[in-house]
N, C-alpha and C positions, 0 to 999 in steps of 0.2 A: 391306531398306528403307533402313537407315541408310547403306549405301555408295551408294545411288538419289543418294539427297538429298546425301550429298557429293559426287557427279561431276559435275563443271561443264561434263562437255564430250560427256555423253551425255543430255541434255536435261533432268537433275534436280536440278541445280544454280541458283546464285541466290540460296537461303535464306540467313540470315546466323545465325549458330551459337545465337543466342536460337530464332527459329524450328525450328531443328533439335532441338533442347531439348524446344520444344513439340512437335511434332510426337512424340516417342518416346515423349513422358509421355501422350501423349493413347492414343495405342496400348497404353501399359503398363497405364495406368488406366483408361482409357473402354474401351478394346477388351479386356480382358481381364479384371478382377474384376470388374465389370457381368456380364457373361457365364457366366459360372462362378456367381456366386451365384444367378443367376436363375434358373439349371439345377438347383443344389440348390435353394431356394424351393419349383420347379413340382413338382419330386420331395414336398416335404414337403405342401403344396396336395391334391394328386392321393392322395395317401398316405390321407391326412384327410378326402381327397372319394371314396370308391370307387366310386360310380355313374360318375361323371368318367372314373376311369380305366376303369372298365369299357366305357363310352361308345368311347374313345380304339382298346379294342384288343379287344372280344367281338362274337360278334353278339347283337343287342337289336332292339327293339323299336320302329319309326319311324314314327307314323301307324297305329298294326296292323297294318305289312306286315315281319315278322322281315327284318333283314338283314343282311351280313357290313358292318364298320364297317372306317372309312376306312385305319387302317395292314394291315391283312390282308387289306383287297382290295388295295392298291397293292403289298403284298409277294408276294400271290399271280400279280399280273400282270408282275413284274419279276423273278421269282425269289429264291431266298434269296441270291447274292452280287452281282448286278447293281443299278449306285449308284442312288440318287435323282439325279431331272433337275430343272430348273423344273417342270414341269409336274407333275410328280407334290408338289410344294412349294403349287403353285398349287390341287390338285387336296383338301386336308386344311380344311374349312371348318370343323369340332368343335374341330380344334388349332387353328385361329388364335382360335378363341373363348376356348383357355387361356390363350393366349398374352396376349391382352388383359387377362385375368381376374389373370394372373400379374404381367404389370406393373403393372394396377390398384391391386392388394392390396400389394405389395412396395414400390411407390417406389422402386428400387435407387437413383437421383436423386433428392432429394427436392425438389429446385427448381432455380433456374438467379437468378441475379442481371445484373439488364438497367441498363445508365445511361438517362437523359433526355438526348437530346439537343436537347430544349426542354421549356421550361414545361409540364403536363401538368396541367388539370381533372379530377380523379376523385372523383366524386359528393360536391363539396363540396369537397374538398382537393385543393390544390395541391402537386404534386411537382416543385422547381426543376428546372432546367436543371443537369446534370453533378453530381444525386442519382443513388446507384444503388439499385435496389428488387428486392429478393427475390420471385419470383414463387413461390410452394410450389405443385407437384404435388402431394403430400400431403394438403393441406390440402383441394385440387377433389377427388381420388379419393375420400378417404375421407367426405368430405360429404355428408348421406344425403338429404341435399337433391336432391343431385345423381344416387345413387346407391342406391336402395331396399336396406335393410342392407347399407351401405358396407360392414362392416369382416366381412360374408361372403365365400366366396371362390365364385361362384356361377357360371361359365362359361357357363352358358344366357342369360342375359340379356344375351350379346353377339351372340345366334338376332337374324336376320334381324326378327322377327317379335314381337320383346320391347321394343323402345321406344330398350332402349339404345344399339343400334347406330349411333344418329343423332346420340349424345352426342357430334360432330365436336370442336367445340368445348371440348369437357370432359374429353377425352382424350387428353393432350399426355405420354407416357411420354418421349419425344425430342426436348420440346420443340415448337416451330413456328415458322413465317418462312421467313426465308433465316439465321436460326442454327440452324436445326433438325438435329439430328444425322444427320453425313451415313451415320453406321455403321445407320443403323434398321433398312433391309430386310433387311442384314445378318446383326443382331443376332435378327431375328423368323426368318430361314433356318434361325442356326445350331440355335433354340431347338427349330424342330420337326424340324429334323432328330434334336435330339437324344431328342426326344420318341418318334420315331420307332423306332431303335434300343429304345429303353428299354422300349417297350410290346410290339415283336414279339420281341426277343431275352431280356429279363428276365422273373423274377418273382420278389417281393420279397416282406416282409411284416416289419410290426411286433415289435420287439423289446422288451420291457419290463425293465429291469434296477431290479430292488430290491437298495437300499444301506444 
């Protein structure tokens, strides 16, 4: 990546060495300790919630009709060494409900700080022109206003059918706009892919060390 952006004369050039700067640090920090922690988090999450993971990787119970659950059909259908495609990404509706559930609960971002690029009325208060204001993620997630026992870690209530899923609005783990992070669907790929791996190829269990 960083020889892309210095070559001026194979179409990735242009940047001027601040940008290039940014551009590594964003990679180093936004694309990789976000990621990694999130991974462990959803491990510690699912650990703590065993229906969860049971949900993720057993068969159970759907309506009264028993059925094999979404990573052990998609591994049953693809074999045990043939990759994941989109579609089988696209096909895990349980996992992206952790996945929501996992950035919910975690904040790996806990906000984002935005300038005014004019005067701004907010319910009574005035925020100048070229003030910058901390918007907190944190603050909307864990709000039980927002979120019926916020500071649970409850996966179901991202089901189609629970209220939450409408929380558009109130769900900003990457942001929104046109500053929205552009790594998201990325970031939601790598998480169940790794989720993936973890629930058909692992089995773990609780460790208690007395000291």
């Amino acid at each position: 990546m960083l020889a892309a952006l210095l070559d001026g004369e194979g179409g990735g050039g242009g940047f001027s060495d601040e940008e290039i700067v940014d551009f590594m640090l964003a990679l180093l920090v936004a694309g990789y300790e976000t990621t990694s922690t999130i991974m462990t988090l959803a491990v510690k999450f699912l650990t703590e919630t065993p229906l969860a993971l049971a949900q993720l990787k057993d068969a159970c119970v759907t309506y009264g009709v028993p059925r094999e659950e979404e990573h052990d059909e998609i591994r049953a259908r693809k074999g045990e060494s043939e990759a994941l495609e989109w579609e089988d990404y696209k096909s895990m509706p349980f996992t992206q409900c952790v996945v929501n559930e996992t950035l919910r609960v975690a904040n790996i971002i806990s906000g984002v700080f935005r300038r005014a690029i004019t005067d701004v009325d907010l319910k009574g208060y005035t925020i100048p022109k070229g003030w910058k204001v901390f918007a907190s993620f944190r603050a909307v997630h864990l709000d039980p206003d927002h979120f019926k026992d916020a500071r649970s870690f409850n996966p179901w209530r991202w089901q189609a059918n629970s209220g939450t899923a409408n929380s558009v609005n109130l769900f900003a783990p990457f942001g929104g706009g046109p500053r929205r992070c552009p790594g998201a669907e990325l970031a939601r790929a790598e998480l169940s892919v790794f989720l993936h791996h973890l629930v058909t190829q692992f089995r773990y269990t609780d460790i208690l060390f007395l000291g």
